[in-house]
C-alpha positions as CSV (number, residue, x, y, z in Angstrom):
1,X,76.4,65.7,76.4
2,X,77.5,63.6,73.6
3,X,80.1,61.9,75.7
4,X,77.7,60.7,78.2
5,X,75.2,59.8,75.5
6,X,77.9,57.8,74.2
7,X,78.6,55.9,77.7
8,X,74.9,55.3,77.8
9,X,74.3,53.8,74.5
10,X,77.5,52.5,73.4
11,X,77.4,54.4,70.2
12,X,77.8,57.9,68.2
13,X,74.4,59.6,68.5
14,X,73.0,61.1,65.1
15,X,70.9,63.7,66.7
16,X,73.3,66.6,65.9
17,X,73.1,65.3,62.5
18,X,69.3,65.4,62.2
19,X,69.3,68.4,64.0
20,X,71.3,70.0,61.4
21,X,69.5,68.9,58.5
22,X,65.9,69.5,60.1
23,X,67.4,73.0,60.2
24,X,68.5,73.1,56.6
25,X,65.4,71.5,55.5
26,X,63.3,73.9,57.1
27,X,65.4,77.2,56.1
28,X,65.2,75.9,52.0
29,X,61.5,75.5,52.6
30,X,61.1,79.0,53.7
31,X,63.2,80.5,51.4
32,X,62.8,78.1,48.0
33,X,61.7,80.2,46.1
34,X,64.7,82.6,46.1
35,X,66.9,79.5,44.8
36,X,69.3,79.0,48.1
37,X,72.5,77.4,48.7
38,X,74.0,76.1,51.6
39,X,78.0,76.2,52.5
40,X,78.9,74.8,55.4
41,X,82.1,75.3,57.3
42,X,84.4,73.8,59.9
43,X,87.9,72.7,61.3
44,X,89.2,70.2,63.8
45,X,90.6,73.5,65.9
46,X,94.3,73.4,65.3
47,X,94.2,76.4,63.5
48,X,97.5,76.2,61.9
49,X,97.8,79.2,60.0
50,X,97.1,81.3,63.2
51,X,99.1,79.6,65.7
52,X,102.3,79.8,63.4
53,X,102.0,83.7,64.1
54,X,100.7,83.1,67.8
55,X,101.0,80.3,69.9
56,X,97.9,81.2,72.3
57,X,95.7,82.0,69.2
58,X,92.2,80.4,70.4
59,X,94.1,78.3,73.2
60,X,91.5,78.6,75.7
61,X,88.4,77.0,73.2
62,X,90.9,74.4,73.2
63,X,89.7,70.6,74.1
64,X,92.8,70.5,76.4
65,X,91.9,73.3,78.2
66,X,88.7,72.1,78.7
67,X,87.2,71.1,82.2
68,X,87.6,67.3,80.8
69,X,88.8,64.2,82.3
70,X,91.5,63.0,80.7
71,X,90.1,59.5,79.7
72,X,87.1,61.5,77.8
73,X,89.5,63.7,75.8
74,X,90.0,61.3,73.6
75,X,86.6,60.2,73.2
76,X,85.4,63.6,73.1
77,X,87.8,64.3,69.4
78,X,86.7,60.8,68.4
79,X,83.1,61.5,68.6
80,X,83.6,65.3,66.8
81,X,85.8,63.8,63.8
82,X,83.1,61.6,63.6
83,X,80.1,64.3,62.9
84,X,82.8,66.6,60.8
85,X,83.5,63.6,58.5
86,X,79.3,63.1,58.6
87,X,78.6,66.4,57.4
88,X,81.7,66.2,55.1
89,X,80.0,63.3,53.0
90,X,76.7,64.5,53.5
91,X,76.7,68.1,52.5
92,X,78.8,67.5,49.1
93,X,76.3,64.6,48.1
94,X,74.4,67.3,46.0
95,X,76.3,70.3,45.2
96,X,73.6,71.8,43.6
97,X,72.1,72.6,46.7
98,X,74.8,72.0,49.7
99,X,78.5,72.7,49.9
100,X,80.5,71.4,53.1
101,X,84.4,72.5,53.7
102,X,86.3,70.9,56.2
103,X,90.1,72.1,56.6
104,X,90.6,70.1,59.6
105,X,93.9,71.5,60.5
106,X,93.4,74.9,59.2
107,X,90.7,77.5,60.7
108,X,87.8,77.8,58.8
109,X,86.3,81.2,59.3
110,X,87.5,82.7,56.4
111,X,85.3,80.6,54.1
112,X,82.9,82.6,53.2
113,X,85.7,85.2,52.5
114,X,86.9,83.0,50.1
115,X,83.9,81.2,48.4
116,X,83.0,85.6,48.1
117,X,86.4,86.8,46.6
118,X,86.4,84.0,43.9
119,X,82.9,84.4,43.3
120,X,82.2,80.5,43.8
121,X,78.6,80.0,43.7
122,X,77.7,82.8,41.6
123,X,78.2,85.0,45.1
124,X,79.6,88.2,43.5
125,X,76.6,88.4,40.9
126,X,74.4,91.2,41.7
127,X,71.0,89.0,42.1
128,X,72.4,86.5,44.5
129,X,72.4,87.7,48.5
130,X,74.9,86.4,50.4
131,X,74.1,85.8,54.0
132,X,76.7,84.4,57.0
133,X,75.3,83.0,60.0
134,X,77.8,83.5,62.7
135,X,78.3,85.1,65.9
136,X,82.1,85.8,65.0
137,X,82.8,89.4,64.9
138,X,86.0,88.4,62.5
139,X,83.4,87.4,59.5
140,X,82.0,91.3,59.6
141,X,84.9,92.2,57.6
142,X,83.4,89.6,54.7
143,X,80.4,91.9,54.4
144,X,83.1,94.6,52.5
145,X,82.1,92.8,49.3
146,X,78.3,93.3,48.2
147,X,74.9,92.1,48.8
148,X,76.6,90.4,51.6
149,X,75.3,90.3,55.2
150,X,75.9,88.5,58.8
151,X,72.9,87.7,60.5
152,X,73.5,87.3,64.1
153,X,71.3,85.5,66.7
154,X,70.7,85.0,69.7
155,X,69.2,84.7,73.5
156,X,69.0,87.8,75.9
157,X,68.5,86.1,79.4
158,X,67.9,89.3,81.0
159,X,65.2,90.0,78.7
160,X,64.4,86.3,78.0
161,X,63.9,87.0,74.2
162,X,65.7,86.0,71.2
163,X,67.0,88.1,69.3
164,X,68.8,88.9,65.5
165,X,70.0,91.3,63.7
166,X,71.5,91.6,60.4
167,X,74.7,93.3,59.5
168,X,76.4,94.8,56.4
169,X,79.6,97.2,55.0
170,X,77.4,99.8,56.6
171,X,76.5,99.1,59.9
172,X,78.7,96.5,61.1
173,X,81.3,98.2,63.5
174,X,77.4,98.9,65.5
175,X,78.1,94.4,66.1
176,X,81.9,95.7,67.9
177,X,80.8,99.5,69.1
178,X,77.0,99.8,69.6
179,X,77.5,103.5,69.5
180,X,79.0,104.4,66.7
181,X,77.2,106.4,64.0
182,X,77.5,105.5,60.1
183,X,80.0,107.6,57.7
184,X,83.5,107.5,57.1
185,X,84.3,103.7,58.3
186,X,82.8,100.3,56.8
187,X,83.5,96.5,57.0
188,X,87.1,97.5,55.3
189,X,88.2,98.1,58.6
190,X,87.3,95.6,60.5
191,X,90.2,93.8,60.8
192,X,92.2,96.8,61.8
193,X,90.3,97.9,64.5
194,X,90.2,94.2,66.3
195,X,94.0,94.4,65.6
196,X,94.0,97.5,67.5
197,X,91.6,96.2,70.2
198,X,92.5,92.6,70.4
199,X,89.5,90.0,70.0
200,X,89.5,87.9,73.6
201,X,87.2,85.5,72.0
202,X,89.9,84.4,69.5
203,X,92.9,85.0,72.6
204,X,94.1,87.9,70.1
205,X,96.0,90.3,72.6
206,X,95.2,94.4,71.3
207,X,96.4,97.8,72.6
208,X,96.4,98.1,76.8
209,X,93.1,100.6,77.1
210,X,92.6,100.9,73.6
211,X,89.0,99.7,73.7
212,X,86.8,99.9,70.5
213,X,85.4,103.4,70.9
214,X,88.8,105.0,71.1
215,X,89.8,102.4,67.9
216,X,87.4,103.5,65.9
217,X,88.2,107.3,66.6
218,X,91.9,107.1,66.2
219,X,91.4,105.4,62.5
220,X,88.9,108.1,61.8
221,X,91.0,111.1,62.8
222,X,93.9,109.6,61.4
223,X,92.7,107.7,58.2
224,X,94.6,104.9,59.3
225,X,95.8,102.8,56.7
226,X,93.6,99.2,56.6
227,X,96.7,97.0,55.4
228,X,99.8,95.7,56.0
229,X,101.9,97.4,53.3
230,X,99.8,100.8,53.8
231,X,100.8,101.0,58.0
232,X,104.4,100.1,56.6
233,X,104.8,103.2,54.4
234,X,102.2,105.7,56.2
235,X,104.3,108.6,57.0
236,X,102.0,109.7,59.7
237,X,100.7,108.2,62.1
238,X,99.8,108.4,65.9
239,X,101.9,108.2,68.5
240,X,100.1,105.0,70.2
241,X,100.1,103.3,67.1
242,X,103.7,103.9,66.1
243,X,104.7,102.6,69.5
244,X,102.4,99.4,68.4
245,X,102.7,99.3,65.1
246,X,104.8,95.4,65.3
247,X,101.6,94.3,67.3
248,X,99.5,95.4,64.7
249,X,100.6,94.5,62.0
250,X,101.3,90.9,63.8
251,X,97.5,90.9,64.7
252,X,95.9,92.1,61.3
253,X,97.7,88.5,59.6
254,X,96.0,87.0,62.2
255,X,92.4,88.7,62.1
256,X,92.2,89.8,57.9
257,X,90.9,86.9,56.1
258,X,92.9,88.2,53.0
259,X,96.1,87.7,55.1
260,X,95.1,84.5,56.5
261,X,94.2,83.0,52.8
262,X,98.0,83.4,51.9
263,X,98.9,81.1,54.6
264,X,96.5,78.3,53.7
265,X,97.4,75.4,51.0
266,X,94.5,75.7,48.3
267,X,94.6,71.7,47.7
268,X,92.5,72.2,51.3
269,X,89.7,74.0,49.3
C-alpha cells in the first residue's frame, strides 16, 4: 500500500504515523486517569540473536520472501526505516508518557520481558498493571511476572465480529490449547511447550505429532523441567522427550525471552 502510495505521490506518506498516534491519543484519553504509559517496540526483522541458533527462524515474514518485485524491495525497506526511525524520535520526545525501542538488528519481542524483569517504569510495583498488546503467543510467557496481562484482538470473519480477550499466568496456555483447564501449569511454561510444539508463525520446527494438547499433558504427567539447566540434569524423563531433548533445548533459546536477553548487547536498550 505504501509503495504504491509512494509512486503516486512521490513521497513517504505520514498516515501510519497519524494513525498511530490517533490511537495512542485516544487510548490515554480513555484510560488518564489510571496514569498510563506507553512502550513501544520494534526491529528491522533480522533477528540476529535467533537466526545465530536457526537460520530459517522467521524466514518466511521475510521481505525477500515476499511476493515483491525486485525493484520495490528496496523501496519497500526504505520506506519501513523511514516510519521506525519516525516513531523512534517521536515516542522518546516525552518519556514521561511514551517510550519507543528500536533494536533494528535484534528481535524485539522480548521487550516487555525486559522493561518487566528490571522493573523499568515502575512495572513490578503492585499498583501499576501491566498490559501487552500483541497477537504473539511467545509474549504469554511475560505474563509469569504479576499484574501483567496480554490483550489479544481481533476479527472473526466467519462471525464478522471483533473480538478480545485478555490473558494472564493463569489462563494463558487457553491462547495455545483452547481446552485446557486451569491448575498445575501457568505462563512459566510457556516457552517449553512451544519448544515442544514448534511455533510455525516464528518457522520454529517442534516434535513430529506432538501438537499442544499432548504437550501440555506430557509436562503435566511428567513435571517437566521449564529450563535449560533443569532438562540437562532431570534424571527422568519421557521417552519422546529424551529422543528430542537437543531440539528442545535448541528451541527453548530461541522461544524463552530470558534465554534470548543473554544473547542481546544491552548498549541496544
Amino acid at each position: 500500500m505504501e509503495v504504491g502510495r509512494y509512486v503516486t505521490d512521490g513521497q513517504i506518506s505520514d498516515i501510519l504515523l497519524t494513525e498511530y498516534r490517533s490511537y495512542l491519543i485516544n487510548l490515554y484519553n480513555r484510560f488518564k486517569r489510571y496514569d498510563p504509559y506507553f512502550v513501544t517496540f520494534f526491529d528491522d526483522g533480522a533477528c540476529l540473536q535467533n537466526r545465530a541458533l536457526n537460520t530459517e527462524y522467521k524466514n518466511k515474514n521475510s521481505i525477500d520472501n515476499m511476493q515483491v518485485e525486485v525493484e520495490n524491495i528496496q523501496l519497500f525497506r526504505t520506506i519501513k526505516k523511514y516510519y521506525f526511525q519516525k516513531l523512534f524520535e517521536q515516542y522518546n520526545k516525552n518519556p514521561e508518557v511514551t517510550k519507543a525501542f528500536y533494536l533494528k538488528e535484534y528481535e524485539a519481542d522480548c521487550i516487555p520481558h525486559y522493561c518487566i524483569k528490571n522493573n523499568l517504569f515502575d512495572s513490578q510495583e503492585p499498583d501499576v498493571v501491566n498490559v501487552m498488546l500483541s497477537k504473539d503467543k511467545d509474549l504469554l510467557q511475560t505474563c509469569k511476572f504479576p499484574n501483567t496481562y496480554q490483550s489479544v484482538s481481533g476479527y472473526r470473519s466467519s462471525k464478522r465480529q471483533h473480538y478480545s480477550k485478555l490473558f494472564n499466568s493463569d489462563n494463558c496456555i487457553e491462547y495455545i490449547y483452547p481446552n485446557f483447564k486451569r491448575g498445575i501449569l501457568n505462563a512459566n511454561h510457556i516457552a517449553l511447550i512451544l519448544s515442544i510444539t514448534g511455533d510455525k508463525a516464528d518457522v520454529v520446527d517442534g516434535i513430529k505429532g506432538i501438537g499442544p494438547a499432548k504437550a501440555v499433558k506430557i509436562i503435566q504427567d511428567y513435571n517437566i523441567p521449564t529450563n535449560i539447566d533443569g532438562l540437562k540434569n532431570a534424571k527422568e524423563l519421557p521417552q519422546i522427550i529424551k529422543e528430542n531433548l537437543d531440539l528442545i533445548i535448541n528451541n527453548l533459546k530461541i522461544v524463552d525471552f530470558d534465554e534470548q536477553l543473554k544473547r542481546i548487547p544491552m548498549e541496544r536498550f
